[in-house]
N, C-alpha and C positions, 0 to 999 in steps of 0.2 A: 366387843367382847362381852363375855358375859359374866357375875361376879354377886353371889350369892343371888340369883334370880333377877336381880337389877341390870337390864337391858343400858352400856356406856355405849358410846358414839363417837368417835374422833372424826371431826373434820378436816381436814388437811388444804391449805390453800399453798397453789401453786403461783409463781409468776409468769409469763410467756412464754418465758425462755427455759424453764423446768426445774427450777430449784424452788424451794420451800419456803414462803415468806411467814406463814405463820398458819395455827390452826386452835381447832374450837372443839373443845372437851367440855362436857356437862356443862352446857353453857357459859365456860368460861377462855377467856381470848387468849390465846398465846404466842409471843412473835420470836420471829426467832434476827439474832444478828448474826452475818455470816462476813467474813475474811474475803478476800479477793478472789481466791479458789471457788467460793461458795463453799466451803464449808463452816458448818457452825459454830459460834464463840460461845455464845450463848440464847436462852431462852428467859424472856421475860414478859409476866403478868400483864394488864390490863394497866397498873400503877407504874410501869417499868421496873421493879423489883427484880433482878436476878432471882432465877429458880432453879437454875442448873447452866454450870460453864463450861467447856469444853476445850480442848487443846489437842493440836495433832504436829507429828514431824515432818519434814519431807514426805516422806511416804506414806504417812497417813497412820503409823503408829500413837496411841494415845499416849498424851504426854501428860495430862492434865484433867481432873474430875471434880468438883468440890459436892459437899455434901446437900444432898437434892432436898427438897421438900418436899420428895413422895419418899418411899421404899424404894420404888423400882424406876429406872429411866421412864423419862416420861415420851419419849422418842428413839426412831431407830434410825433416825438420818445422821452418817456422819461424815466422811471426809472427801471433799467436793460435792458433796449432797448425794453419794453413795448410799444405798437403803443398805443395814444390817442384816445378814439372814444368820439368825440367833442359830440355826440347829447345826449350820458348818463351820460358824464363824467367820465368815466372808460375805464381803462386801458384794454387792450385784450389781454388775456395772454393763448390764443390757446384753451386749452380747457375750458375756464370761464372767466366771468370778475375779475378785481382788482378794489375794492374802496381802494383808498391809502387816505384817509382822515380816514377812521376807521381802515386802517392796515389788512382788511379779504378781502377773496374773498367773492362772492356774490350769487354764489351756490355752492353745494357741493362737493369734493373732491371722483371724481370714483375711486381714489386708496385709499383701507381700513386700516387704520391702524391698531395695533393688540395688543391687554388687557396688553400683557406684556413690554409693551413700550407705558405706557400711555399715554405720548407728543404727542404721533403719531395717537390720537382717535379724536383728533379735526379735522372735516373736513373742516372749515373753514379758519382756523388759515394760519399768512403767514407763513414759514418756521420753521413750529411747536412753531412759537412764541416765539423762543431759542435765534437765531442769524442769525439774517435778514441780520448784516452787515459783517458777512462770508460764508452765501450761496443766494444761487439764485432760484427761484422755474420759470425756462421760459419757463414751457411748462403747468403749469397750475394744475400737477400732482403731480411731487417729487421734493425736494428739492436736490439742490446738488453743489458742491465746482466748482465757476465759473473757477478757476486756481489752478495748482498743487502746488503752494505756498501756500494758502489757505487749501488745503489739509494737506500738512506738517504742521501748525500753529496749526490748527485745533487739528490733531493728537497730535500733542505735548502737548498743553496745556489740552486736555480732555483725553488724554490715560489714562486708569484702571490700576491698578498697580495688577489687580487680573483678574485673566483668569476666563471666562463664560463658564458653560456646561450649553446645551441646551435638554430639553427633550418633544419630541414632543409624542401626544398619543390622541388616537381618545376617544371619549367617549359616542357613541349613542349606542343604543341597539341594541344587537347581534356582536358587535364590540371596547367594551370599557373594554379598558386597563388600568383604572386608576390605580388598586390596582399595576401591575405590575411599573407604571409610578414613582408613591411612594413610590415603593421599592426601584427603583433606585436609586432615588433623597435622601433616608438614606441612601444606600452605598456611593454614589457618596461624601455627607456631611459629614459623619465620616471620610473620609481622607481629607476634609479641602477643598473640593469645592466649588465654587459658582454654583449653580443650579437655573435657571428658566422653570417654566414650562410652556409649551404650547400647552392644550388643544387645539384639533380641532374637529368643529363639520362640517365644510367644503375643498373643494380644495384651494377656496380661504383664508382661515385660516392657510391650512399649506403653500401655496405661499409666504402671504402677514408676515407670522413668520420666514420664512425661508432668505424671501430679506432682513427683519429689523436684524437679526440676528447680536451681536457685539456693537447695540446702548442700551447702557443704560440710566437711568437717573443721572448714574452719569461719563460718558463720554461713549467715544469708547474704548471698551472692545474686546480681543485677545479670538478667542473661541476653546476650548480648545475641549469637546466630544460634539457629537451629537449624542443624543441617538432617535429613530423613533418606534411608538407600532402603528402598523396599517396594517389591512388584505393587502396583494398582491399576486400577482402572478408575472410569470417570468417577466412580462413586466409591471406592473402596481399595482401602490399605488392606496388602495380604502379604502375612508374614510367614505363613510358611507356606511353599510354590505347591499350586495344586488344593491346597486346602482351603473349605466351606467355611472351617468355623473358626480358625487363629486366624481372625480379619477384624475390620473395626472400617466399617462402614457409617454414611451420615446416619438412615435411620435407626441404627443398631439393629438392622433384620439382614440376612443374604439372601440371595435371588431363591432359597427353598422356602423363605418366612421364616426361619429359624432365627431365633434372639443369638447376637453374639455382640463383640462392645461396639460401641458409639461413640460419636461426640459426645454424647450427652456425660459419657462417662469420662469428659477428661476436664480439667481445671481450668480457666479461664487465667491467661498469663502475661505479664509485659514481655515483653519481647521484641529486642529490637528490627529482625528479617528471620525469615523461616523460609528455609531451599527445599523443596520437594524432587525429588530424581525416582520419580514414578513414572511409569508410561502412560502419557494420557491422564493425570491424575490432573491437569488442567484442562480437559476437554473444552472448547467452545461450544460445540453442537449439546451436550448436556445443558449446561449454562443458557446458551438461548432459550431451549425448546422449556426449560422448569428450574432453574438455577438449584437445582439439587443435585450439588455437585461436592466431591472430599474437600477441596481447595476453598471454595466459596464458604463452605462449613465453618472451616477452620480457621478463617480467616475473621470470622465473628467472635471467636475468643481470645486472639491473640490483638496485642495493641499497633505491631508495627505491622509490613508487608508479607505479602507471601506469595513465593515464586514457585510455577510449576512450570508444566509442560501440555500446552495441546500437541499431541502426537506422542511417537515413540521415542525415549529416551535410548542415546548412545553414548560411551565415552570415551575420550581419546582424538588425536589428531587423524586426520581426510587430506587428500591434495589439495582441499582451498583451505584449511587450519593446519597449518604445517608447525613439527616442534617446536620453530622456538617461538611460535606467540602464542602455541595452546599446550598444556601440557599430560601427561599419561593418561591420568583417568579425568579430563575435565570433560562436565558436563556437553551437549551439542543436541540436538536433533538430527536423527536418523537417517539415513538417507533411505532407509526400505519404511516404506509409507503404507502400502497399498491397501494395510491393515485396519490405516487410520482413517479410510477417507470414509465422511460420513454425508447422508443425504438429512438435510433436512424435512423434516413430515409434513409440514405444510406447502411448501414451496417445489419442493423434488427436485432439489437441483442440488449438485454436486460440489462440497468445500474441500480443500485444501489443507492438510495444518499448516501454524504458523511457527510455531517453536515454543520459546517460552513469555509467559503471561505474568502478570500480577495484578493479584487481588489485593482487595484491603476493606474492611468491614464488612465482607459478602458482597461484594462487587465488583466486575472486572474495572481493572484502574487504566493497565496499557497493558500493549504488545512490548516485550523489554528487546534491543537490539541485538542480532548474536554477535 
């Protein structure tokens, strides 16, 4: 700035991780201490001398100012290391403002939250409105544990004492699996599951269910199955029948180059089994020929197994799976194949499918028995 002709300077030092650890005005040093948040407590000298203290509530209301050693604040960082913007009085928290006198932001939240994790539907709200004073939202997007203490306390005090099964299934026309979804969810329940469902009618539906996956409303929950109903092919989930672009393929591109989601765009999760009921979303012949495959993908982020299909998926009993040992909508392999049968490029010779596979850290593991 500049102040009767005399050219000041503020240096501002950052730490790695982007909050403010201290900075250098007219040559003189200033550091700052900050709270668990990362917000400021106070700022002091070269001698450690208090030159200004600070104080915030829950939501980032000032509670607290003592009298400075300048005139004017000597900084405009304040609550989680939010920058001030003096002319609207809101906080800028990268992608939107913070009013911290009402506790919201001031537009909407681009990341969606999802039906089955209700907390997570307010786009306004600060840190789902939960616990402001054990996470931090600094980028304006998601909330998340400013320290891995915070992490552990967190976990501790809201762990589920009951494992989550998750069942994901598309439901628009020419593509909807409910009946199958709710058959699940009464097997799954008669042996003493917790089941949520999660309907999708887009990519960003099964994304934004997939990254929340483990928050309930009544803590952080261990997730035990993930069960998936939705058309695919060797390389790509497609959620709505017919459609380019509600897909989410390995490389985030579809057969025009066009960007649509990816792995890349899903969280990386414990998990104890993940069932795929996609057609072919277990290909071998993909796998052989470049293991760029949905299954083989997916199976690099998640910790436990994942079960698909070489070939076309069917469900329901045949005259060799008769009622009472398979039941309405269970999984099988198709009997009409001819769809499936692929050559391989180098060799020319003609395979077979086999049914269902597992994977496990981007490798085929076995053939599973039907």
């Amino acid at each position: 700035m500049e102040e009767e002709g005399k050219a000041e300077h503020t240096l501002v030092v950052r730490c790695v991780y982007g909050n403010v650890t201290g900075m250098e005005e007219e040559g003189k040093d200033h550091f700052y201490f900050q709270d668990d948040l990362g917000s400021p407590m106070r700022i002091a000298d070269e001698m450690g001398r208090s030159e200004e203290t600070y104080g915030f509530d829950e939501f980032g209301g000032s509670i607290e100012c003592s009298i400075n050693v300048v005139t004017n604040p000597m900084q405009t960082f304040g609550f989680t290391g939010y920058q001030m913007d003096e002319a609207g009085g809101l906080y800028f928290a990268q992608a939107r403002r913070y009013d911290s006198g009402i506790g919201r932001f001031v537009s909407e939240d681009i990341m969606r939250g999802h039906i089955a994790v209700p907390f997570t539907m307010n786009h306004y709200s600060y840190c789902w409105n939960r616990r402001p004073m054990d996470l931090v939202d600094l980028n304006g997007m998601w909330p998340e544990d400013p320290t891995a203490g915070v992490t552990k306390a967190l976990t501790d005090m809201q762990r589920c004492d009951k494992p989550v099964s998750y069942i994901f299934y598309t439901t628009g026309e020419g593509s909807d699996f409910s009946k199958q979804a709710e058959w699940k969810a009464e097997q799954l329940e008669s042996i003493d599951k917790n089941v949520v469902m999660m309907p999708i009618e887009s990519a960003d539906d099964f994304v934004n269910g997939w990254n929340n996956m483990g928050i309930t409303p009544d803590g952080i929950a261990d997730i035990e199955d993930v069960e998936i109903y939705t058309h695919s092919n060797a390389t790509t989930f497609i959620f709505v029948d017919g459609s380019e672009t509600e897909a989410l393929s390995v490389s985030g591109q579809n057969s025009d180059l066009q960007k649509i989601k990816g792995i890349c765009d899903l969280k990386s999760k414990d998990i104890v089994s993940v069932n795929i009921y996609g057609c072919n979303s277990g290909n071998l012949s993909q796998y052989i020929n470049n293991k760029s495959k949905i299954t083989s993908a997916l199976s690099k982020i998640v910790s436990g197994d994942v079960y698909a299909y070489d070939g076309n998926v069917a469900f329901g009993p045949t005259w060799s799976r008769p009622f009472r040992k398979y039941g309405k909508y269970e999984d099988r392999l198709s009997n009409i194949q001819k769809g499936y049968i692929k050559i391989a490029l180098k060799n020319r010779w003609f395979r077979k499918s086999i049914g269902k596979v597992k994977y496990k850290d981007g490798e085929l593991y076995e053939k599973c028995d039907e």
